[in-house]
N, C-alpha and C positions, 0 to 999 in steps of 0.2 A: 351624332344622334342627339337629337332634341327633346329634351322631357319638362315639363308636363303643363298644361293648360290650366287644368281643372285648379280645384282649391288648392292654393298653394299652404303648402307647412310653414311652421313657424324656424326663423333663425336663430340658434342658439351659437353664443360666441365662443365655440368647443373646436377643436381640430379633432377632426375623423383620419387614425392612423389608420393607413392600409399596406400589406408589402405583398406582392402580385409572382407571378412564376407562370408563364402557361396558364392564365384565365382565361381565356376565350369562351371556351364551354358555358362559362357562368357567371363573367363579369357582368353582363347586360339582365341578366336575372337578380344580380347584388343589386345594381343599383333601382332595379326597380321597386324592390323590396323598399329602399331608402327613398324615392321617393314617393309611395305609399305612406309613410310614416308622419306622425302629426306632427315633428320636430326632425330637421335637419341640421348638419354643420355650418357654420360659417366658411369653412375650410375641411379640404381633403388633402391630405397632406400623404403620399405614397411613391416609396420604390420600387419597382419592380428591379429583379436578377438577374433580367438577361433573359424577358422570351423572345422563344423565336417562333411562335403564332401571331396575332392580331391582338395580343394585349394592347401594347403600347396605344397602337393606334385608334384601339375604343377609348383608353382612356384620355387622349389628344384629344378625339372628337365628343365625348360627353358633355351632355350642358342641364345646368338645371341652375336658375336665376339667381342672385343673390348669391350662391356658391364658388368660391373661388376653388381650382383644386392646383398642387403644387407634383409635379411629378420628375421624382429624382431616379435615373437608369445608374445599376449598381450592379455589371453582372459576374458572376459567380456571390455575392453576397448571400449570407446565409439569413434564415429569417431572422434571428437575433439582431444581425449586423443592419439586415432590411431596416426592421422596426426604429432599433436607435438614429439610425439616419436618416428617414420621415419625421422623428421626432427631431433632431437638431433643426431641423427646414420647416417645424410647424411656426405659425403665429400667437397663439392660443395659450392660456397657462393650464387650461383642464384642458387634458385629452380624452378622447373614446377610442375605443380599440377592438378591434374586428380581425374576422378573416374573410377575403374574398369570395369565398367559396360558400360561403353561409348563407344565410336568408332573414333577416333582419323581422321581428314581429314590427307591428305598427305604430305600439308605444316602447319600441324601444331605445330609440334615441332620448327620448324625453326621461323614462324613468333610469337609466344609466348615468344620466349626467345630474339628475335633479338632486340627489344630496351634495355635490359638492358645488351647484350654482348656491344655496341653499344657505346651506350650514359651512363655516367655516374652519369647524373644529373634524371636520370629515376630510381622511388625505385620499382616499380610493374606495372605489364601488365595487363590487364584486356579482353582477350579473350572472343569469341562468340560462341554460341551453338545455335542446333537446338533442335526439337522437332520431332521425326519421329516416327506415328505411322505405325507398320507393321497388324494389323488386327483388327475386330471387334470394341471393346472398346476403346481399343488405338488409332484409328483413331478419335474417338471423343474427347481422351484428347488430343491429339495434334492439333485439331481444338481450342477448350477449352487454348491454353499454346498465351499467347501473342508474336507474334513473335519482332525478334530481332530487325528490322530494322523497328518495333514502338514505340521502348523504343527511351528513351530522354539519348542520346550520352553523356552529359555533367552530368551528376546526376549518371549515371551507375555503380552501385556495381556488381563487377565478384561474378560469383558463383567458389565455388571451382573445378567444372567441367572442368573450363580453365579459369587456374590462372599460375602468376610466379611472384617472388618476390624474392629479396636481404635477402637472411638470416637475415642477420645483421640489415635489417631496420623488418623484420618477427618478431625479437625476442623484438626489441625497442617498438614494437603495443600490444606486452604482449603474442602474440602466438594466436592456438586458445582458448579461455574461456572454460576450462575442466569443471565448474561447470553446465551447461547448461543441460537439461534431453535429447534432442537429436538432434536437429536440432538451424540452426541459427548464428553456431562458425564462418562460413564465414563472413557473415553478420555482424557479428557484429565486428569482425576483423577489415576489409576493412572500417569500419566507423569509426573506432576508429584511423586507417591510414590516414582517410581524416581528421579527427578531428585535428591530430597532423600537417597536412601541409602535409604529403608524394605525391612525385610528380607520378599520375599513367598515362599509355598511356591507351589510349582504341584500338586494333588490335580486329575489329570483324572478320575480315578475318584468324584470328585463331581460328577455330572450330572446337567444337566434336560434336558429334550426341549422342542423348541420349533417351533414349526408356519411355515411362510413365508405368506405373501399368496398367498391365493388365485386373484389377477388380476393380470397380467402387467403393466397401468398400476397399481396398488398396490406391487406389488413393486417397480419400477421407481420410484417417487417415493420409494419408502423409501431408497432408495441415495441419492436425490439429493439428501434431506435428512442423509442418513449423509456426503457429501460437502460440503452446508455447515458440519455440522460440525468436518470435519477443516479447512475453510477458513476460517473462523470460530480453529481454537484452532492452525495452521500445520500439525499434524499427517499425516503423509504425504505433503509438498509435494515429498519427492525424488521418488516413486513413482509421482503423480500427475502431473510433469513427464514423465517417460519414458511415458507414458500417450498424452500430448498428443501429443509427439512421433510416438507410433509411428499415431496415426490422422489425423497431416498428413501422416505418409508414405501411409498409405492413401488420403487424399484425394488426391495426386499419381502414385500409381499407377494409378488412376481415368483422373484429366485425360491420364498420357501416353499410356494406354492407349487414347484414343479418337484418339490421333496413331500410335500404334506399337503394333496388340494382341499383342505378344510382352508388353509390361508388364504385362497382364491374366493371362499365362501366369505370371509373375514374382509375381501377388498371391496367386493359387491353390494355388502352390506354397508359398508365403508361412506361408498359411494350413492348407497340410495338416502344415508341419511345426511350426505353434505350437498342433493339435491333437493331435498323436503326443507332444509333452513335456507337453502339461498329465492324456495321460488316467492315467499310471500315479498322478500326484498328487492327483487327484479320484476315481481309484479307479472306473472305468467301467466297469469288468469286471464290475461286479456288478449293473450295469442293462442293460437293452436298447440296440441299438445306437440304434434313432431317439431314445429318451429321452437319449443322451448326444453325440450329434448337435444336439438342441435346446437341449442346457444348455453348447454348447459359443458356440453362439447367442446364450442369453441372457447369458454370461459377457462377451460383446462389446458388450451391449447394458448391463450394468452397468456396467462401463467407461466407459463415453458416459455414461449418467446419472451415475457418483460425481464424472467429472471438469467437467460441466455446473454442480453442484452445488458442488462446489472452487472455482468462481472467483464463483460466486454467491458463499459464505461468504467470501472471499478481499475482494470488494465491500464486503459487511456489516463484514468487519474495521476495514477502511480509514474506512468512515464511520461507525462508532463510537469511532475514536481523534478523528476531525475535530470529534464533536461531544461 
């Protein structure tokens, strides 16, 4: 596949990590996104896992001028593992960092990389995403995704969805943590970055757009593997205890309740006022009421799965120190 004629982008001398798994559905819509965009890579630098669709061979066949792209086949590789070894095969000392599955805004290559082509004293960018659902379910988990401009600017861990970072300062933080079962290598990356002092910019105005799981048991394992990770690398273990805490109080409000139902009066209540302080922060005004009603549902129901998933990964910690 051949792209594009019209006005070409600008080349910037950045490797664009990618690590692939079953893209078919939507690699040809990534990269179209990329090259819509007023700044591209020099380089593509990408492993794919081991699919067994038509990835490989879109990304064989794509072309877009000026662009070299580098593709390493790694299969059973976890993303962790994907990432780090795209990275060892990039050419580039800044990297950009994506996921296939996203949709790239137009300025977002440009304002991603621009503080650290820039300024020297910047070791990583930390980019902004949305959450857009296209139908049914998905509209409820993207009510259900906290949006960007309710997060605390100063505390902000990128997700690798839209990330860029100095090689050099990439490999000094240890990479990402291959030992992890699936989720969390960012996370716990970018902490270990802050841990050490690396100086990060926050550009929310470099974004990608990113789709949730289409099925409510999808979505829901993603958390819970989003949770072994944090158990796995201790990450969110304060947050995650107040979590526990607050649904043995709902289990106990339950059990008195079938002794005394004023305690069922007492959950209800409970419940309308931890839906009155979360809708100005999720921003619900701007979906329908049942839609924000469901996502206030599902927000309960991720809760249970990320903290399920925390003592799983919590398990896994313990018996990988034993052995």
């Amino acid at each position: 596949m051949t792209l594009l004629k019209s006005a070409m982008p600008e080349i910037l001398p950045v490797s664009l990590i990618l690590t692939t798994l079953n893209e078919e559905s939507t690699l040809n819509e990534f990269f179209m996104s990329l090259c819509k965009g007023t700044h591209v890579p020099a380089e593509i630098s990408v492993c794919d896992g081991g699919s067994s669709d038509r990835t490989v061979d879109i990304l064989k066949t794509w072309r877009l001028p000026g662009v070299n792209i580098k593709l390493e086949i790694r299969p059973g590789f976890t993303i962790a593992q994907g990432r780090n070894e795209a990275i060892r095969h990039s050419s580039y000392e800044i990297l950009a960092i994506t996921d296939a599955g996203c949709l790239l805004h137009r300025d977002w290559f440009h304002f991603i990389t621009k503080p650290l082509l820039e300024k020297a004293d910047i070791d990583a960018v930390a980019g902004g995403y949305e959450v857009v659902g296209r139908r049914g379910f998905e509209s409820v988990a993207a009510a259900a995704t906290l949006p960007l401009d309710s997060q605390d600017k100063e505390g902000f861990l990128p997700s690798s969805r839209s990330f860029a970072i100095r090689k050099k300062i990439f490999w000094e933080g240890g990479g990402y943590p291959e030992h992890l079962y699936f989720a969390g290598e960012d996370t716990a990356l970018c902490h270990r970055l802050k841990e050490q002092g690396k100086n990060f910019a926050v550009r929310w105005d470099a974004r990608v757009t990113w789709f949730p799981r289409s099925s409510i048991k999808s979505f829901l394992r993603q958390y819970w593997l989003y949770g072994i990770g944090d158990g796995e690398t201790g990450f969110n273990a304060r947050r995650t205890f107040f979590l526990s805490l607050k649904w043995l109080a709902a289990v106990a409000i339950l059990i008195l309740g079938a002794y005394q139902p004023l305690w069922w009066g007492v959950g209800i209540l409970a419940l309308a006022v931890h839906f009155i302080h979360l809708w100005p922060k999720y921003k619900w005004g701007r979906h329908p009421v049942p839609v924000s009603l469901a996502a206030f549902g599902l927000i309960n129901l991720i809760e249970l799965a990320h903290t399920a998933g925390f003592i799983r990964g919590l398990i896994r910690r313990k018996m990988q120190k034993q052995s």
